[in-house]
C-alpha positions in Angstrom: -114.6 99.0 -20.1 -116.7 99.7 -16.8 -114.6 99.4 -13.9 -116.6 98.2 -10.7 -113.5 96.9 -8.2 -110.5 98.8 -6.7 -112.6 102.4 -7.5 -110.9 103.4 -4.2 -107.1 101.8 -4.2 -105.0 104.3 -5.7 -102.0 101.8 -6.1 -100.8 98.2 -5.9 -97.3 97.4 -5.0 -96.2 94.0 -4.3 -94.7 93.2 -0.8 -92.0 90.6 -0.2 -93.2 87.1 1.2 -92.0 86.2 4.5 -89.5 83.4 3.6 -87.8 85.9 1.4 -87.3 88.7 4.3 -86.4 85.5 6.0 -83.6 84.2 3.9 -82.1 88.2 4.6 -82.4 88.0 7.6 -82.4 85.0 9.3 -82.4 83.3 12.7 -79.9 81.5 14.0 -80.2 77.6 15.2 -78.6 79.6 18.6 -81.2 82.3 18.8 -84.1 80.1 18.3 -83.0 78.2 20.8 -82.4 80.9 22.6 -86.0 82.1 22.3 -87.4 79.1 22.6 -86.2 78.9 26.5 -87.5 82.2 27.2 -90.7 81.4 26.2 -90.9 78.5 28.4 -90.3 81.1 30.6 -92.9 83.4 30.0 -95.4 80.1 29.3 -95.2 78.7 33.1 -95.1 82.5 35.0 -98.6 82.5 33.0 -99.5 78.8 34.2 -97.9 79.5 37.8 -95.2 76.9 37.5 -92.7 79.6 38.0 -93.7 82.4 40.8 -91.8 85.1 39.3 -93.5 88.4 37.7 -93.8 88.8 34.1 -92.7 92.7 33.6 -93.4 93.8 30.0 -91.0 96.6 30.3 -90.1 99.6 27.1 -91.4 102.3 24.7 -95.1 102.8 24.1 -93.9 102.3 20.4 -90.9 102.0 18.7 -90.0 104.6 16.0 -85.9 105.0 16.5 -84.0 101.4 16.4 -80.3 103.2 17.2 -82.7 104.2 20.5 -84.1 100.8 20.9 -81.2 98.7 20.6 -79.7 101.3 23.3 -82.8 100.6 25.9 -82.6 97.0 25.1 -78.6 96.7 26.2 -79.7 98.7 29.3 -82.6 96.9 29.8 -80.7 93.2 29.7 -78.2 94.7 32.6 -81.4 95.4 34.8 -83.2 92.3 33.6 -80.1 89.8 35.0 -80.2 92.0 37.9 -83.7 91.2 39.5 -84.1 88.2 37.5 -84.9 86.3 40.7 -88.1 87.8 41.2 -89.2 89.1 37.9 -88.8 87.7 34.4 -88.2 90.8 32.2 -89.6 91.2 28.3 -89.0 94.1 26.6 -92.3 96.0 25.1 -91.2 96.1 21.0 -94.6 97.5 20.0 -94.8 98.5 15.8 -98.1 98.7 15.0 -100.0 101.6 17.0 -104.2 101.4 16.8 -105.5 104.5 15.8 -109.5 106.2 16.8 -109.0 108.3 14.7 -105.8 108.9 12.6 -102.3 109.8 13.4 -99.1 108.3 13.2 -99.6 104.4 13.0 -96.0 102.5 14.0 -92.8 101.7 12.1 -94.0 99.2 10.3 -96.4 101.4 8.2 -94.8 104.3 8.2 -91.0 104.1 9.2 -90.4 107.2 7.8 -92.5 109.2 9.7 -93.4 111.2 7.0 -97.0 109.4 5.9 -95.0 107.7 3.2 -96.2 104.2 3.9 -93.0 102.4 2.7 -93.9 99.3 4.7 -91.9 97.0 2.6 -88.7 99.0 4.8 -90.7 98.9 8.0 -91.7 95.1 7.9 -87.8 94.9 7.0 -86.8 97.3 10.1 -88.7 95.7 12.3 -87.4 92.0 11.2 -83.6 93.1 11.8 -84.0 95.4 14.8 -86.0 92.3 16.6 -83.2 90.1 15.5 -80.6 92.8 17.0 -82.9 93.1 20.5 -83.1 88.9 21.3 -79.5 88.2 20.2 -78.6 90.2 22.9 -80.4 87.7 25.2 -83.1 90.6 25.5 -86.4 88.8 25.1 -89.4 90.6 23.2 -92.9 91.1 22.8 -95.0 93.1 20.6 -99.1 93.9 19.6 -100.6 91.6 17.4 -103.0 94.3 15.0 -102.7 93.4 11.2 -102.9 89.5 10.7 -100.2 89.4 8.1 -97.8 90.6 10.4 -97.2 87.9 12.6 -95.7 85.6 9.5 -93.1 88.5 8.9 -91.7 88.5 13.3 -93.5 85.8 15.0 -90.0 83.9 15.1 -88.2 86.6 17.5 -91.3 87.0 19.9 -91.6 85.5 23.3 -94.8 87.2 24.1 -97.8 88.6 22.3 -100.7 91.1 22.9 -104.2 91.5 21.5 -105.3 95.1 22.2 -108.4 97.2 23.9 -109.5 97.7 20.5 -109.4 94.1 19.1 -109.8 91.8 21.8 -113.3 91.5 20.2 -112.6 90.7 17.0 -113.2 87.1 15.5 -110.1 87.5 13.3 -107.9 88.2 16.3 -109.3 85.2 18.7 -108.3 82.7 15.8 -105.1 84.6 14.9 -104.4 84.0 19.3 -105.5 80.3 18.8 -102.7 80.1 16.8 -100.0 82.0 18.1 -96.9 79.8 18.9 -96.4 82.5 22.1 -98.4 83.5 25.3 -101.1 86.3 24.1 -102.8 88.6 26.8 -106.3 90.0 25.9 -106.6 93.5 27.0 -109.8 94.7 28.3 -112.5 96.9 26.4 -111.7 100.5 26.3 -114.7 101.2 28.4 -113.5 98.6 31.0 -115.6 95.8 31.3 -113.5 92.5 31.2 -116.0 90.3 30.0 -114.8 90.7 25.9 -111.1 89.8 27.4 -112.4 86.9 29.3 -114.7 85.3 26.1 -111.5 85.8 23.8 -109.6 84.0 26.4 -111.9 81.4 26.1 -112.3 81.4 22.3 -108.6 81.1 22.2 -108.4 77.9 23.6 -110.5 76.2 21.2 -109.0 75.2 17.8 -110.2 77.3 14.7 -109.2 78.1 11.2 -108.8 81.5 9.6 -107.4 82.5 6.2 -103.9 84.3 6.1 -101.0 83.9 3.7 -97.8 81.3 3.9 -94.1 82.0 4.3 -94.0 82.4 0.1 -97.2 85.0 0.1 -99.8 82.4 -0.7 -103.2 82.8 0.2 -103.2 80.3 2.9 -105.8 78.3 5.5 -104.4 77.5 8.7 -106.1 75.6 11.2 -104.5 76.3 14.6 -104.6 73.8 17.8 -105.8 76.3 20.3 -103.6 78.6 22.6 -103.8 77.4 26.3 -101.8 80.3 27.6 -104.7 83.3 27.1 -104.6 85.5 30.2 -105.9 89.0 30.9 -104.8 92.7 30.7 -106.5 94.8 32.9 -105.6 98.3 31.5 -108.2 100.1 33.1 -111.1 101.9 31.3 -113.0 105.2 30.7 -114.2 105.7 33.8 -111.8 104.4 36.2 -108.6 102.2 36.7 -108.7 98.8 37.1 -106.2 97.6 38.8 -107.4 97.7 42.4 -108.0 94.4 44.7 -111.5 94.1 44.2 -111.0 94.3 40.3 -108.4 91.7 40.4 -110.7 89.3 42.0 -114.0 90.3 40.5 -112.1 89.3 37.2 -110.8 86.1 38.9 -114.1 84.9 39.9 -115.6 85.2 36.4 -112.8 83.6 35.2 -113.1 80.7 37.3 -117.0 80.3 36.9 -115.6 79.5 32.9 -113.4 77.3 34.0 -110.4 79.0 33.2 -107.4 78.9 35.8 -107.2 83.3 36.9 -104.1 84.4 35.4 -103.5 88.1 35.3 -101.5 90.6 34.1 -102.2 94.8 35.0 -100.8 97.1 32.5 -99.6 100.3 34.8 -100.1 102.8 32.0 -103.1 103.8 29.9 -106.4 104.3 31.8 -104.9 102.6 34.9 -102.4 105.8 35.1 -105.3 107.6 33.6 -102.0 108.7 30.8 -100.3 110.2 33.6 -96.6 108.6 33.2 -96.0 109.2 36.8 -98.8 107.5 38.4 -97.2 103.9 36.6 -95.8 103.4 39.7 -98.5 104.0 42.0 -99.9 101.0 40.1 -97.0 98.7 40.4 -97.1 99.1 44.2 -100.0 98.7 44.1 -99.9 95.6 42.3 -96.9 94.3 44.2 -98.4 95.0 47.5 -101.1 92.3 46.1 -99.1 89.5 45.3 -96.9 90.0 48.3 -100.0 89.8 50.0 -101.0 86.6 48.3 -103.1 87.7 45.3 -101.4 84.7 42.9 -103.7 85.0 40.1 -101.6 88.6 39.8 -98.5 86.7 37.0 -97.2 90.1 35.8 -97.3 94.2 34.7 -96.8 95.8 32.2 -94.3 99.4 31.9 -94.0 102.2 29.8 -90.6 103.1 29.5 -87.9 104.9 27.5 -84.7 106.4 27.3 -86.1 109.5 28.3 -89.2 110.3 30.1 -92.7 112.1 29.2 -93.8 112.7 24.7 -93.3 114.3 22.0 -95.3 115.6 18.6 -94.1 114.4 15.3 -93.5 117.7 13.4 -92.5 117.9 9.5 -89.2 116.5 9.9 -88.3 112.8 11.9 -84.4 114.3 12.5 -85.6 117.1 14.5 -87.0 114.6 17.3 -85.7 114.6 20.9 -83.4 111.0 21.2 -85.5 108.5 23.6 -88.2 110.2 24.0 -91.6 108.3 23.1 -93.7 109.8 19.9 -97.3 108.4 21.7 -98.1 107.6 24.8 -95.7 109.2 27.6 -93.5 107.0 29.3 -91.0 107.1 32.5 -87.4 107.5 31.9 -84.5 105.1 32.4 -83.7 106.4 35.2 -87.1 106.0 37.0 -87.2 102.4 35.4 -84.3 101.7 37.2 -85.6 102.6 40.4 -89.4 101.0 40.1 -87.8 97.7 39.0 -85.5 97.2 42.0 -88.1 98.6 44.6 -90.4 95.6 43.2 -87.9 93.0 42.8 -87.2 94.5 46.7 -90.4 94.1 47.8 -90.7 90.7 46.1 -88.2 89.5 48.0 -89.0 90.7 50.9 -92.4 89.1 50.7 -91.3 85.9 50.2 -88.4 86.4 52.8 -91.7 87.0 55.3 -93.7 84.2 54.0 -90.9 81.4 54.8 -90.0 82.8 58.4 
């Protein structure tokens, strides 16, 4: 018998539905509430009704949940302690986009070993996101494969649509919707007019084909997501982040009709992958909305038990503990010190403004 589909798939496996990863692990009637207030939170810092700074704050990507849960209980300390002028979410990124190959996130690959056993990673994930938010520790993470969000979207107060994606149909009506915030990053090259359309597109009600809670090829049509905003994560040629590109972007967003709301991510091109410059970004940034700049509702951090990268060799056991396996980050340490010196500044700033 001729064969003319699957000539490429080597194998089929069958994945667990949602509702039964669910029923293993499950969230509480406490812990939804629980996330339910915190992204109230996160929903009116994004429509201005609450003047604090968003900080998305942890690893570029999460490969080492004994490491994770360890950041998170540190991070929750800090969080409480300059909660009064920023509203802390930690960064719980799985899925990492790929030019052109290399390792891509827990969730694919847990194993680090080019396995593939997602069925354990979509599981990991599940229970170590469970873990982070029952600690009070809000979380947000990259939206990439479509699937995905019917697997975590319970735990997560915040959501992301990446450089890479931002242009893509699939992931405009997957935002629309989103039961969370979503920030559209910017094009790789820079230009801010994809992020701004998909902000736009967001808002309108669409449908899009995805699977239920049992694994049933499913059609959802979604209300529209009215907390879009922007990532400006700077591009190939330069960063981003400066006055002028702040209100170039909030000028075309107001000629759509779209109230500015902005958040800058302090690493990638911005830092131009230089760890250290993060936070000549965030004083940069905070010197901006202390100087007024509201459309400015947040930053993003990349951050980890210990600073700087590290190549994944033959064997996951012989990696350095806290250190980040893509993109370099700052260490705890350093986190520590470029969160108070903004929530400092913050209040400094508004100290000035009420005199």
């Amino acid at each position: 018998m001729l064969k003319n589909i699957d000539i490429r798939i080597s194998g089929v496996e069958p994945l667990a539905s949602p509702s039964v990863l669910s029923e293993k692990f499950p969230v509480s009637t406490e812990l939804t509430q629980s996330i339910l207030e915190s992204r109230a939170c996160v929903n009116a810092i994004i429509k201005g009704g609450d003047s604090r700074l968003l900080a998305i704050v942890g690893p570029c990507s999460i490969h080492d949940p004994a490491a994770a849960i360890e950041y998170a209980k540190r991070l929750k300390v800090l969080a409480k302690e300059v909660s009064d002028t920023l509203y802390v979410v930690m960064r719980t990124y799985f899925e990492k986009p790929r030019t052109i190959g290399g390792w891509k996130g827990l969730i694919l690959d847990p194993r680090m070993d080019g396995s593939y056993n997602i069925q354990e990673g979509i599981a990991t994930a599940r229970k170590l996101l469970i873990d982070i938010t029952s600690l009070g520790m809000p979380v947000g993470c990259e939206m990439l494969d479509p699937i995905v969000p019917q697997y975590i979207d319970e735990m997560l107060s915040w959501c992301s649509i990446g450089a890479r994606t931002t242009e893509s149909q699939t992931h405009r009506t997957l935002a629309s919707g989103m039961s969370v915030a979503v920030g559209f990053k910017n094009s790789t090259g820079g230009e801010y007019a994809s992020a701004v359309n998909a902000i736009m597109s967001a808002r309108q009600s669409a449908a899009f084909i995805g699977i239920d809670k049992h694994g049933n090829s499913a059609i959802y049509r979604t209300t529209g997501n009215d907390c879009g905003h922007l990532i400006l994560r700077g591009g190939d040629h330069a960063p981003n982040y400066y006055e002028e590109d702040v209100e170039a972007a909030a000028s075309l967003m107001e000629k759509l009709s779209l109230v500015p709301s902005i958040i800058i991510d302090c690493s990638h091109a911005n830092s131009r992958k230089d760890p250290k410059r993060q936070k000549r970004v965030l004083r940069a940034v905070v010197d901006q909305v202390v100087w007024g700049r509201s459309e400015i509702k947040g930053f993003m951090l990349e951050s980890n038990l210990n600073p700087g990268c590290q190549s994944i060799g033959d064997n996951a056991k012989d990696l350095h503990y806290g250190v980040s396996v893509t993109d370099g980050c700052i260490g705890w340490e350093e986190t520590e010190d470029v969160l108070r010196r903004a929530a400092s500044a913050l209040r400094k700033g508004k100290q000035d403004l009420e005199a």
